[in-house]
Structure formats: C-alpha cells, structure tokens
TORZA-914222 format. One record per residue (C-alpha): z, x, y; residue number from 1; residue in three letters. Coordinates in steps of 0.1 Angstrom, whole numbers. Each point is the difference from the previous one (the first is absolute). Layout:
<rs>
z / x / y / pos / code
Z / X / Y / NUM / ala
...
</rs>
This chain:
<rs>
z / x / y / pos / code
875 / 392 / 327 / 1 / unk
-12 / -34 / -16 / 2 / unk
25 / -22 / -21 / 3 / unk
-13 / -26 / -27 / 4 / unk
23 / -27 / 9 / 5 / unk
-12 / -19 / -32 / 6 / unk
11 / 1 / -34 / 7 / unk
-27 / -7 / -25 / 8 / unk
19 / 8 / -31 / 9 / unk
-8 / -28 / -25 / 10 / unk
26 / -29 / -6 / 11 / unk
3 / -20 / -33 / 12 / unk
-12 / -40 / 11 / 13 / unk
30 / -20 / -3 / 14 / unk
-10 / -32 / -21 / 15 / unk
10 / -35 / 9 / 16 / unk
28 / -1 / -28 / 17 / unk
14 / 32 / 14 / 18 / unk
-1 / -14 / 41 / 19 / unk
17 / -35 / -16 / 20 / unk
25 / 13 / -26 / 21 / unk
12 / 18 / 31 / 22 / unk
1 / -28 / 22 / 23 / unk
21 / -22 / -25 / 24 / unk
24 / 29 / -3 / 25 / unk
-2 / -1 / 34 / 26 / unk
7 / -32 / 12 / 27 / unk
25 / -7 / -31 / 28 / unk
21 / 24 / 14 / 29 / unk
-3 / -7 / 42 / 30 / unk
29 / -20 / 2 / 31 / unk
19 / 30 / -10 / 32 / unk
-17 / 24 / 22 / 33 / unk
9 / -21 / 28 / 34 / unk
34 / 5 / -4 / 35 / unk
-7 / 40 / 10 / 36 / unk
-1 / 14 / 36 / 37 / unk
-39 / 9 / 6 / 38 / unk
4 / 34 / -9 / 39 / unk
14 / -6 / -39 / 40 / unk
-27 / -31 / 0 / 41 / unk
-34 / 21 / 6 / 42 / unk
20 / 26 / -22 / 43 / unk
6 / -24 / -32 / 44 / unk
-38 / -16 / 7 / 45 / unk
-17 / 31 / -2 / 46 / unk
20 / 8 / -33 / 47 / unk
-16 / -35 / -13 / 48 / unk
-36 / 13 / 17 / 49 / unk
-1 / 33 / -16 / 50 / unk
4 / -14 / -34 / 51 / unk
-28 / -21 / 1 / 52 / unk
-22 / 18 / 25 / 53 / unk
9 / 40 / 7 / 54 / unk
-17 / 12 / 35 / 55 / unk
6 / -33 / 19 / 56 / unk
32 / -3 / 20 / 57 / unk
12 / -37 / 12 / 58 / unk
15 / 4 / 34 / 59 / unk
17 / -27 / 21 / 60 / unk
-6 / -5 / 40 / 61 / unk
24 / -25 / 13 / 62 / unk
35 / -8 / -16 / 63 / unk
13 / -13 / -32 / 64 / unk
-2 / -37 / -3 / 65 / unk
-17 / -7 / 34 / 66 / unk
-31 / -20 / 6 / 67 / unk
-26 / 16 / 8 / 68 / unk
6 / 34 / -17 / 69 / unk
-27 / 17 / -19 / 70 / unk
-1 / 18 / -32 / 71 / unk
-25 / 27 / 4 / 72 / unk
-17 / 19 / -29 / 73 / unk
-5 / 36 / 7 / 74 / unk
-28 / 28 / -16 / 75 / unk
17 / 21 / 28 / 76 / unk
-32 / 9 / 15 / 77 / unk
-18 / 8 / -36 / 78 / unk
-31 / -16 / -2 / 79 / unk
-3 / 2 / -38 / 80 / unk
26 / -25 / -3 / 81 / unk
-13 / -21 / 30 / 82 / unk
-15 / -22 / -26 / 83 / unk
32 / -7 / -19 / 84 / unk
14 / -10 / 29 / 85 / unk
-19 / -23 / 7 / 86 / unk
-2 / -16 / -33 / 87 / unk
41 / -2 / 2 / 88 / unk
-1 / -17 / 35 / 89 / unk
-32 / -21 / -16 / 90 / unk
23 / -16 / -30 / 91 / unk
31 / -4 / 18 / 92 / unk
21 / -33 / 3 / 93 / unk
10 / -18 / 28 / 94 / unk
33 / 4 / 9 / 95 / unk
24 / -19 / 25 / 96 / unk
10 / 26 / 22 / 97 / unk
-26 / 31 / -5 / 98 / unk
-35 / 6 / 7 / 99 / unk
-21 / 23 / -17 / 100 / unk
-22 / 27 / 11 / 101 / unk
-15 / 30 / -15 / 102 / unk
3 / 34 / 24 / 103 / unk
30 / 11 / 24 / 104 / unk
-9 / -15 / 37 / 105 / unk
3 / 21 / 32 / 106 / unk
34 / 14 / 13 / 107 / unk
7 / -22 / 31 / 108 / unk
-1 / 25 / 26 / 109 / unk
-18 / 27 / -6 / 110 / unk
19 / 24 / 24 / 111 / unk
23 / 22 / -19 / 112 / unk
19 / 31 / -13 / 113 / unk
-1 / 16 / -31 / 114 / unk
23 / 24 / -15 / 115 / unk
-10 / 21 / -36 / 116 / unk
16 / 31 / -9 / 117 / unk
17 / 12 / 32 / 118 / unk
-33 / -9 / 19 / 119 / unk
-7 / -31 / 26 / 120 / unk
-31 / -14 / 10 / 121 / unk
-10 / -29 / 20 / 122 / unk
-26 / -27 / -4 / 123 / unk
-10 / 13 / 37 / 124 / unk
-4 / 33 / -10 / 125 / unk
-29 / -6 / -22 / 126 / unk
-33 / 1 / 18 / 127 / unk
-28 / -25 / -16 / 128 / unk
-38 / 1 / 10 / 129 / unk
-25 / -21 / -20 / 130 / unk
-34 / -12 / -12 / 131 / unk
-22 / -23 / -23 / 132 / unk
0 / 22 / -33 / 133 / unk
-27 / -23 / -14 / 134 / unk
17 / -34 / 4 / 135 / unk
38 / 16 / -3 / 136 / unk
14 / 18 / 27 / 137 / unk
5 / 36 / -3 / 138 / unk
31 / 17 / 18 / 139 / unk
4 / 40 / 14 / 140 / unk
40 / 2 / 5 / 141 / unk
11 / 24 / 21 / 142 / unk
40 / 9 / 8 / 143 / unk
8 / -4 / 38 / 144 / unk
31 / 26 / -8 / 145 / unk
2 / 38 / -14 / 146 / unk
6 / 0 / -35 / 147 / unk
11 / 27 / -16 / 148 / unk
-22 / 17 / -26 / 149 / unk
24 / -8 / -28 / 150 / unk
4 / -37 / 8 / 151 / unk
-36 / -7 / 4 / 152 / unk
-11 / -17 / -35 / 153 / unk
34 / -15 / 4 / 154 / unk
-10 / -13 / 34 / 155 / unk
-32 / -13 / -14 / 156 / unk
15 / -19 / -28 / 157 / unk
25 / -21 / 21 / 158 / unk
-31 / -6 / 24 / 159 / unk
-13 / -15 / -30 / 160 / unk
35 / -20 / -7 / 161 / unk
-5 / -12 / 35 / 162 / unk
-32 / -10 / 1 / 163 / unk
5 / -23 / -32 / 164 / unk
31 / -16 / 19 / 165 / unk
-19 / -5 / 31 / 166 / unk
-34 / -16 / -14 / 167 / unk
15 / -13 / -34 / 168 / unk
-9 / 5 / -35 / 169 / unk
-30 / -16 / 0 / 170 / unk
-17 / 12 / 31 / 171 / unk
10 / 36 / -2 / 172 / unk
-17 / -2 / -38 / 173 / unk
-25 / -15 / 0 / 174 / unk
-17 / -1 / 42 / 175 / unk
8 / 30 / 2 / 176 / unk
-30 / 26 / -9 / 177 / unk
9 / 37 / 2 / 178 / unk
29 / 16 / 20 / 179 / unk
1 / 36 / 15 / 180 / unk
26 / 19 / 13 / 181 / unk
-14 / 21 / 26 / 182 / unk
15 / 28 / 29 / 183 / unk
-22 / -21 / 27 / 184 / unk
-16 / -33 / 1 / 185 / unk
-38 / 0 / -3 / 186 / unk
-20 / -10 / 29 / 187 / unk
-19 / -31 / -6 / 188 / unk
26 / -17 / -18 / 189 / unk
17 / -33 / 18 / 190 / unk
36 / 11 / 9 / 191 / unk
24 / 18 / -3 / 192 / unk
28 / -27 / 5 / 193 / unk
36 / 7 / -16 / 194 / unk
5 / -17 / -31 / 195 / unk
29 / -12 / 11 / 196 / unk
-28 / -28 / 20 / 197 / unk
-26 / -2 / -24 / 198 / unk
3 / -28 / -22 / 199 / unk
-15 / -26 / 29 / 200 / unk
-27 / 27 / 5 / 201 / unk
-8 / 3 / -37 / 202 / unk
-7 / -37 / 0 / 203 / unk
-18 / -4 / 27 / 204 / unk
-26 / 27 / -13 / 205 / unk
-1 / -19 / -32 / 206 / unk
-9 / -33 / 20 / 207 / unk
-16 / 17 / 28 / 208 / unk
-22 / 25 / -12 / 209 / unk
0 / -3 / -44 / 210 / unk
-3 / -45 / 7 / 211 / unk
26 / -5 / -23 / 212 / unk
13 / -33 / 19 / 213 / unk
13 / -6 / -43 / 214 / unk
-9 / -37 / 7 / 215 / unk
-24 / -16 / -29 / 216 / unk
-35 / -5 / 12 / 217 / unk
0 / -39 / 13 / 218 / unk
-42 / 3 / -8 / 219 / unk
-11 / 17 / -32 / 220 / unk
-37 / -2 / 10 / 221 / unk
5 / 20 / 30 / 222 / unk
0 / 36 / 5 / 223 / unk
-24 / 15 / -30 / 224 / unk
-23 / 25 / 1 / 225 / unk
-26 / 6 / -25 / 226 / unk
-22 / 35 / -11 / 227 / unk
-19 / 9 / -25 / 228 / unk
13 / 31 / -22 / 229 / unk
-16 / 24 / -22 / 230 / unk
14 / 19 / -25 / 231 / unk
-8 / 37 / 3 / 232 / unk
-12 / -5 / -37 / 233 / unk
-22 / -30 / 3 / 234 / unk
-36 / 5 / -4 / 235 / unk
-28 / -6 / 28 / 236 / unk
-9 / -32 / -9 / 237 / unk
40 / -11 / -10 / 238 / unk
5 / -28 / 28 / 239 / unk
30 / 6 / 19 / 240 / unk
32 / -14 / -1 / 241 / unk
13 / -27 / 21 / 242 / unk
35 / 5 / 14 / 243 / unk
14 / -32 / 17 / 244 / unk
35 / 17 / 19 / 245 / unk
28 / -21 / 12 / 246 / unk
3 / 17 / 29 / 247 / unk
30 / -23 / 13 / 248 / unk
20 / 5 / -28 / 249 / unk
9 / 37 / 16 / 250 / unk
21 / -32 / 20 / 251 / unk
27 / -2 / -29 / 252 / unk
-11 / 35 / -17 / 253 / unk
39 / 16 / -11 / 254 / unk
13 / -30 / 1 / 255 / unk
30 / 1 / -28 / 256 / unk
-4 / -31 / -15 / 257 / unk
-42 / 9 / -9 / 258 / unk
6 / 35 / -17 / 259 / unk
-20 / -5 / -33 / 260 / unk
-35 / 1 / 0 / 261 / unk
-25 / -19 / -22 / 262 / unk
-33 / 10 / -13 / 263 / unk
-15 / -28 / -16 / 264 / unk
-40 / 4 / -13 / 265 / unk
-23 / -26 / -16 / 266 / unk
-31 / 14 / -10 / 267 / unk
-32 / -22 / -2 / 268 / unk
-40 / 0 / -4 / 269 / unk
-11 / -34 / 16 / 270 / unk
1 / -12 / 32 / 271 / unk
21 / -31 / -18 / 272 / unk
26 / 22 / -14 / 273 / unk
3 / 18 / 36 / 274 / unk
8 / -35 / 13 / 275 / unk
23 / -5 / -27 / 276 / unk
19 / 35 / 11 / 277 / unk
0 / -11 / 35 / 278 / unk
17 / -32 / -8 / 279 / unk
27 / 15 / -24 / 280 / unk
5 / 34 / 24 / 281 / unk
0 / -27 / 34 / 282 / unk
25 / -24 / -17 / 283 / unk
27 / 29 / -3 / 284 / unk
-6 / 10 / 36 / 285 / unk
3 / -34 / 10 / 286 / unk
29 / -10 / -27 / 287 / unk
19 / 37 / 16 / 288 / unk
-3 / -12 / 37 / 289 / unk
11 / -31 / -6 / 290 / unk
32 / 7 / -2 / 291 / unk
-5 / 39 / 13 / 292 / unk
12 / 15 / -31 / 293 / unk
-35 / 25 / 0 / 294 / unk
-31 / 8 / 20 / 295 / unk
-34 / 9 / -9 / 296 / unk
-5 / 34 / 17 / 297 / unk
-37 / 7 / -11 / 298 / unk
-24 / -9 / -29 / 299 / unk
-30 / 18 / -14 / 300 / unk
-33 / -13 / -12 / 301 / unk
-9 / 32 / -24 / 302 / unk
-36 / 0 / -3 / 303 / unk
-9 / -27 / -18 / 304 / unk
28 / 0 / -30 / 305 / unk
29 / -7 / 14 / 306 / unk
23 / -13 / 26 / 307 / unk
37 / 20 / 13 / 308 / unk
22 / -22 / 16 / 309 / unk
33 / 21 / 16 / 310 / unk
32 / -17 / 12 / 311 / unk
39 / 10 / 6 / 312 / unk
18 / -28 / -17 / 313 / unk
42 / -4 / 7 / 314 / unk
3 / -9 / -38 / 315 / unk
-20 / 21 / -27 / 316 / unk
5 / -19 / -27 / 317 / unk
-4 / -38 / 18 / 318 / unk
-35 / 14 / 18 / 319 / unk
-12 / 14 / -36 / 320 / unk
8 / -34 / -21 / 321 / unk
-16 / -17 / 32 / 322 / unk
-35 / 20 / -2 / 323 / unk
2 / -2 / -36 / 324 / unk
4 / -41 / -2 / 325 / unk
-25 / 1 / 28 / 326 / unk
-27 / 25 / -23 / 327 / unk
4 / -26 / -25 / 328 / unk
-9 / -31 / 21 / 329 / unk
-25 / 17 / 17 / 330 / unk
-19 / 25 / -18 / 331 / unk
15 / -2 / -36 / 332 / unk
-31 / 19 / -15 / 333 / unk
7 / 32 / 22 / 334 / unk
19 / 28 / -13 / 335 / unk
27 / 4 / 32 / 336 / unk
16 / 38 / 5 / 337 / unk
32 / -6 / 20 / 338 / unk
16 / 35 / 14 / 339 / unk
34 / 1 / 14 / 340 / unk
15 / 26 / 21 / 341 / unk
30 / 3 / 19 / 342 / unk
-12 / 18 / 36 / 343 / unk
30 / -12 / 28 / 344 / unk
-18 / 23 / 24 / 345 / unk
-33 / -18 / -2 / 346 / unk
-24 / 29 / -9 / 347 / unk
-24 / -16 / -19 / 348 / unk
-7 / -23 / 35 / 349 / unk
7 / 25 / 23 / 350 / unk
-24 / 27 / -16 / 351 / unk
-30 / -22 / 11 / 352 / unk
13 / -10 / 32 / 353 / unk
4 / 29 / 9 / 354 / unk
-34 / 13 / -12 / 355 / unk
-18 / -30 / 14 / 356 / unk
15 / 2 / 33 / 357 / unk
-4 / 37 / 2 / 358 / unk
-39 / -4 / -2 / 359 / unk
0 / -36 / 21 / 360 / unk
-5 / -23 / -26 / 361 / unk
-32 / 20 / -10 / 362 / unk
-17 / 6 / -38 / 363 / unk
29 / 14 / -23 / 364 / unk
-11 / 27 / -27 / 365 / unk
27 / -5 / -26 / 366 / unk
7 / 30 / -25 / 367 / unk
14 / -19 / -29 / 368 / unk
</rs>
C-alpha cells in the first residue's frame, strides 16, 4: 500500500496586509496572553491566527514569558500552505522574549508510545528502510508487531503521526519522497532500523549520500557543469542549447529559507545585448549571494534568442524588485519574463540533477 503524505490542495496566498493586520492584533494583545498558562495562550493565539489566516496554527515550544521561547507557525504537514507560512514567519516582529519560526521542530526523543483508540504502538515498533527517491528519500515501513486486520489503516496513520513527530514538519514534508507500507522490507534498500533510532540516520543520509551539508556554497564559480540540449522539436540545423548547472547548489537544495523559485528570461539578438543579459542576470546572482538570500541554480542560453537564468530566492518579492531594478540598469531595452513558483521540495533543480547524474554528466535530450 502507498500513502501520499502530501497535500496539494490549493491555499488562498495570504497578502502582506493580511500577515501584518494579524501581527498588530497580535502583539497589541500579548501582554494579555501572557497572563494565561501555555495551554489558554496557544489557545487564544490561534483564535487571533484563524481570523486572519485559516489553515495555519501558531504553536508555542518553551514557556510563557521565558527567553528563548519560540512561536512556531504550523501548515501541519500541508504543503499547500507551506508558503503562507512562510510569508507569516517572513513579516513578523521582533519580540523581547519569542523567536519565530515557521514549521513544528522534532520531538526530543524520539523513543515513544502511542495510544489511539484502545490501540498502542511504539516508535520501536515501526520498521524503516530507505533510499534516494530522486534527491528525497523514499521510505518502505514495515510493523515489527502483529497487527490485527482491523487496526491496520489505523496502524498506518499513527505511523504517519509518528514519523512527523520524529523528523518534524518540515522534513517529513518536504525530504521526504514517497512512503510504503509494506509486509516485508525490500532487499536493496539501506535498513531496516526502528524508527524509534532514525532521525540521526535520516540525516546522515541527507549529508552522507544526497550532499545536503545545507551550508551556502563559500565559491559560486565552483562546481558547474555545462551540456548542450536539444529540444526534441528543434530542427537539424537548430544549435543546441547550452545549460550551465549549478551542480553545488544540490549543497543547500530544501533548504527552508530558499523555497521559491525564480525564472527570469532576457531575450536578445546581438552579441551586445547578450552581454547586457549577462551583466543584469550575474548582478542578481551576485546581489542574492551576497547576503545568501538566493542562488543561481542553472541558466540557459536558448539558441540564439534568449537567455534563462533560474534561482531559489528566501524573499519573492525582494529577489523580483531586485532583478527588475537590475533589467533596468542593465538591459533596459529587453523585454524581461520573470516566473515565480513556490517548489519547497526543489523539483525544478532536482529534475536535472537527477537526469544529468543518471547519464554522467553526458548530452541531455530535453522533451519540452
């Protein structure tokens, strides 16, 4: 049995007025809320959350009034409201006492009990094996303990309850590929461990084996590959595309804080205006690493008409009124086309590196 762990279900953008109406309710009324036990406080904040934006949840991980507490803004494990979160944590203020961050952590200690409905399962008794699923890991879960027929989806679903406490929100959704439930572990796969141990093991395959070390690149001219592409449509004599891949960038690739990606194309018909685009498209890349709020992951000289440059950017709005001031200093006579995407999970990236890896860095034939 698969399980889709994801929920794609589109979520109404919240806009900036929304996230900051609700953070002037919210912070208008904290001195009140800290007057509550923790339980009444997260209680009374979500009421002020919901009005402003339904499907988040504000949680609170530490105590009332300490330093050092966080507020944390939940999707709980959707993904279609991964970007909203992030835009809430994005235009929050600073407060004395409270950090904020967007998605629930881990549980400390991920060995534990669970009882639902008359029926008890351990963190231990969940068997985990697992793979690279194309830059995500993929899981088979397996139960190390009869369960009875009846109980088995309800088995599954606290599995699925534990794994989120175990890895946290944002690992569970978004590294995490495709999970099975399965009578016995396929061979092949690294594993089984209990899940009740798997959380130092599920990082060490992300650093070990996927080279996620999540630091920022210290040398953005290193570590680029370059291939010529052709379009299954291009005629004969069509020259070939020229991707230039960021290769290094898988370094950072899921990182929360570089979840929206940016297409930005300048088209031109002279060797001139190509130096033009080069300036404007290598000023954002440089302007973006400066202070790592983005990373050029690949551009692509099309033929000879325009020029794709692709990045994941921490601030979609700030990283579009950068490339447009830098269009207009640049190459003000070229028609830019900006495309923004939201893609947490890095597919747009992780679809060629997987592809160019999978043929050793060879000629790519691209379908589009």
């Amino acid at each position: 049995m698969s399980a889709d762990i994801h929920d794609d279900d589109a979520a109404k953008p919240l806009g900036v007025p929304q996230i900051e109406a609700f953070w002037q309710d919210f912070s208008g009324r904290l001195e009140a809320l800290e007057t509550l036990d923790g339980r009444d406080f997260v209680e009374r904040a979500n009421e002020l959350l919901q009005s402003h934006a339904p499907g988040l949840a504000i949680e609170l991980e530490g105590r009332v009034k300490e330093a050092g507490s966080r507020l944390v803004i939940s999707a709980h494990g959707n993904t279609a409201q991964f970007e909203n979160a992030l835009a809430v944590v994005r235009h929050a203020p600073r407060f004395e006492r409270y950090s904020v961050q967007a998605f629930r952590s881990r549980t400390l200690g991920s060995d534990f009990a669970m009882r639902m409905e008359d029926f008890e399962l351990s963190s231990a008794d969940v068997q985990v094996a697992y793979y690279d699923a194309g830059g995500v890991i993929g899981l088979e879960l397996a139960f190390g303990k009869a369960i009875p027929p009846a109980m088995a989806e309800h088995a599954q679903h606290m599995a699925f309850i534990m794994l989120d406490h175990v890895l946290g929100e944002w690992d569970f959704s978004v590294r995490v590929g495709p999970v099975e439930f399965v009578a016995e572990i396929s061979a092949g796969l690294s594993g089984p461990v209990p899940l009740s141990v798997f959380p130092p093991i599920f990082d060490a395959f992300q650093r070990d084996q996927l080279g996620r070390s999540y630091e920022y690149p210290q040398d953005q001219s290193a570590g680029w590959i370059s291939l010529e592409v052709r379009t299954r449509d291009a005629a004969e004599n069509d020259p070939p595309d020229i991707l230039s891949f960021h290769d290094g960038a898988n370094a950072v690739a899921t990182r929360a804080d570089l979840s929206h990606f940016l297409q930005w194309r300048l088209p031109f018909s002279s060797q001139q205006e190509l130096d033009s685009v080069r300036d404007a498209q290598d000023a954002l890349d440089a302007e973006l690493a400066r202070e790592q709020r983005g990373i050029l992951v690949f551009s692509r000289l099309e033929g000879m008409s325009s020029r794709l440059a692709a990045f994941y950017v921490e601030d979609p709005d700030q990283a579009t009124q950068l490339a447009q001031r830098l269009g207009a200093r640049h190459a003000p006579a070229l028609d830019a086309e900006l495309a923004l995407s939201f893609d947490p999970a890095w597919n747009e990236y992780l679809s060629l590196y997987a592809a160019i890896h999978r043929r050793d860095g060879g000629d790519e034939e691209d379908e589009s």
